[in-house]
C-alpha positions in Angstrom: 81.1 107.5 92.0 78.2 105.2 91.4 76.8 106.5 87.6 74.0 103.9 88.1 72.8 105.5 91.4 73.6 108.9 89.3 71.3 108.4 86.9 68.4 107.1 89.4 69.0 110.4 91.2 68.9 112.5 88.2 65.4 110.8 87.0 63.9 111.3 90.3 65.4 115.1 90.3 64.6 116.4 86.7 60.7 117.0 86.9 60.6 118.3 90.2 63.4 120.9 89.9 62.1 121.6 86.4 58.6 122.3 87.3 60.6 124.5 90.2 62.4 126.8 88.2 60.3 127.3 85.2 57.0 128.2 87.4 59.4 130.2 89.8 61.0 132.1 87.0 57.7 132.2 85.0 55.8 133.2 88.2 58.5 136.8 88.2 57.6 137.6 84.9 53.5 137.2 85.1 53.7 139.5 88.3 55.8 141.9 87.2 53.3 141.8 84.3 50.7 142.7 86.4 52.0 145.2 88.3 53.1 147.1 84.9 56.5 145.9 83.5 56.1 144.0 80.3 59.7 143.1 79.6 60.1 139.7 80.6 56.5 139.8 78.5 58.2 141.1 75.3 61.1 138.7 75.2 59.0 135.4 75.5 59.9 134.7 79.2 56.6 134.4 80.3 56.3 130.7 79.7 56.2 127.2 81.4 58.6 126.1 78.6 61.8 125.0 81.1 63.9 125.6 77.9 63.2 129.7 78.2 64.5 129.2 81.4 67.6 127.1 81.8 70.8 128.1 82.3 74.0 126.2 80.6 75.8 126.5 83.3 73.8 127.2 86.5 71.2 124.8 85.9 72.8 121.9 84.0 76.7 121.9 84.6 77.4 123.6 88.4 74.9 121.0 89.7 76.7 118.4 87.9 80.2 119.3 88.7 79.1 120.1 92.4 77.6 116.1 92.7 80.6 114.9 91.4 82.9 116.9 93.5 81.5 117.0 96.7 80.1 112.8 96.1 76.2 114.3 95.9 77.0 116.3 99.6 76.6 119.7 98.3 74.5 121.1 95.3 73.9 124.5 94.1 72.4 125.6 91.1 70.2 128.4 89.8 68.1 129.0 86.2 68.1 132.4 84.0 66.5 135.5 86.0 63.5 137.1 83.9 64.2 140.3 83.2 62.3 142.8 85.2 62.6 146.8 85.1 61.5 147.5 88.5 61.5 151.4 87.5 58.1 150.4 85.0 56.2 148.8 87.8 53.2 151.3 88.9 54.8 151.5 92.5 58.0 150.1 92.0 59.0 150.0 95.8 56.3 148.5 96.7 55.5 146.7 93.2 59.2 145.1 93.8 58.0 143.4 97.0 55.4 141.3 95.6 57.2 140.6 92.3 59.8 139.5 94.0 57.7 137.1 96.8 56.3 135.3 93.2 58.9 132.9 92.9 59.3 131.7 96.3 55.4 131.7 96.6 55.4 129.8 93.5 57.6 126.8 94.9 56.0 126.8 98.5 52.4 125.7 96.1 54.5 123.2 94.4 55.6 122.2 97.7 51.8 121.6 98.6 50.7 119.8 95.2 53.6 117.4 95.2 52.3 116.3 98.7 49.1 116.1 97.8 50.3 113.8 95.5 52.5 111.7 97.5 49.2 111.4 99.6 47.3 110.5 96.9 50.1 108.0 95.7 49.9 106.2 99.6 46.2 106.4 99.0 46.1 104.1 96.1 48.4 101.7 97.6 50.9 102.6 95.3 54.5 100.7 95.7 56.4 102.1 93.1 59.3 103.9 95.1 59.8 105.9 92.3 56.9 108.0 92.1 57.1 107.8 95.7 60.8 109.0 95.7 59.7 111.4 93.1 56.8 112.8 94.9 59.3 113.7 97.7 61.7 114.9 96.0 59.3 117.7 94.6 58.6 118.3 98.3 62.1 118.7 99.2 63.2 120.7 95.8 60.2 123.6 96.7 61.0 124.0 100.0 64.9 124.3 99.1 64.2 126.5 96.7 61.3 128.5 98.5 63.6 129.1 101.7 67.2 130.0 100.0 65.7 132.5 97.3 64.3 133.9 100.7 67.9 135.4 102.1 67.4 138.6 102.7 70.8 139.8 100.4 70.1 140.8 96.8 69.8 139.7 94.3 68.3 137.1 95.7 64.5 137.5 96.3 64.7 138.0 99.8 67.4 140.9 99.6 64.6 142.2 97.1 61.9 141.9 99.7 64.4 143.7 102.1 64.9 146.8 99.7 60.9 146.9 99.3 60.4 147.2 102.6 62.8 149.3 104.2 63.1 153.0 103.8 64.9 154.9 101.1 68.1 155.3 103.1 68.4 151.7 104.6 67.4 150.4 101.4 69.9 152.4 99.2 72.6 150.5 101.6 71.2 147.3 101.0 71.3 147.5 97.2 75.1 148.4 97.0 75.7 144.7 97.8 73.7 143.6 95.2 77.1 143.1 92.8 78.7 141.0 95.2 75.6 139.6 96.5 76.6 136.2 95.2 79.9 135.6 96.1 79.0 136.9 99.7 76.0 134.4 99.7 78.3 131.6 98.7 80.9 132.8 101.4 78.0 132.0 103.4 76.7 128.8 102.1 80.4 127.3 102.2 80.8 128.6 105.4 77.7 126.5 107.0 75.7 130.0 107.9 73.2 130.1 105.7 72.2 126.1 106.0 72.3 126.1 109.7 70.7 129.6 110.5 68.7 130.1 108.0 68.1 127.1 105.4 67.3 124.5 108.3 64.8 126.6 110.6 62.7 127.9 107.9 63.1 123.5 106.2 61.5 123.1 109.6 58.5 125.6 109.7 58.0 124.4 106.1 57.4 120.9 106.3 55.4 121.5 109.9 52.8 124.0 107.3 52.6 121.4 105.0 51.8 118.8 107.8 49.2 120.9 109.2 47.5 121.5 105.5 47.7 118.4 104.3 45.9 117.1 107.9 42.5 117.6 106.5 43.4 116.0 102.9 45.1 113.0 104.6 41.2 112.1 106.6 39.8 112.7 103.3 41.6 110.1 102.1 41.4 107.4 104.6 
């Protein structure tokens, strides 16, 4: 294991994926806010502060342990849910849908800012790879983040999305998975399923949306 080209991946990484989680997490609690629940509110995790929101072990070890073991070809990780009690939202089945479509949303804009900035950096004529490598990174980190928490399996946001939207019966089947939502999702990302059916296509359609926004931006430029 190289620890020099460790540490050069780890410098790029850290702003991006902390940005990432703290406005995705943060981005949970200020909906649910809005649509009536104050818990995430009441215990402080309605904040931009990445310390609220970082998990010993999802966010800082399992990455770590997964680079080493798999030589930086697989990575998982994940930061500390905010709290929400669905049951206090106004309309909590359909409340749950748009708390839920927060976070994702949240890293999809991040997406879009961090190439507006990698556009702005080529503008400038800038040739420090870092920011450069950085800039992409944030890109890639978003759009990693936006599609996975997208699976439609509790409890990740899509499985929430899922519940939201189907009726009671359906959705009463879908939420008995929910405690071994995670092992089966890893099942799945071990197994190739989720990276090949689902991860790469929507990869695909992302970067083609941020092409096609950042069109107009990129003649402004020129």
């Amino acid at each position: 294991m190289d620890i020099a080209n460790l540490i050069q991946t780890v410098a790029i990484y850290a702003l991006p994926v902390l940005f990432a989680i703290t406005i995705h997490e943060a981005a949970h609690g200020y909906a649910a806010r809005h649509f009536g629940d104050n818990t995430a509110y009441a215990m402080g995790r309605i904040t931009l502060n990445p310390l609220k929101h970082i998990d010993p072990i999802g966010t800082i070890a399992m990455p770590l342990l997964l680079y080493f073991a798999t030589s930086g070809a697989f990575l998982f990780g994940y930061a500390k849910p905010v709290p929400v009690n669905f049951g206090a939202l106004r309309n909590p089945k359909r409340d749950m849908i748009w708390v839920a479509l927060a976070g994702p949303a949240s890293n999809f804009a991040q997406a879009l800012l961090w190439a507006v900035a990698l556009l702005v950096l080529a503008a400038l004529g800038t040739q420090e790879p870092f920011f450069i490598k950085m800039a992409q990174a944030g890109i890639l980190v978003n759009l990693v983040m936006w599609a996975f928490n997208l699976f439609p399996l509790p409890p990740l946001d899509g499985g929430r999305i899922l519940v939201g939207l189907l009726p009671w019966k359906q959705a009463q089947w879908v939420q008995r998975v929910e405690p071994w939502g995670f092992f089966v999702v890893m099942a799945l990302v071990i197994a190739g399923v989720v990276g090949t059916l689902w991860l790469r296509p929507l990869m695909t359609l992302g970067y083609a949306v941020i092409n096609t926004l950042m069109a107009p931006v990129l003649s402004l430029l020129r």
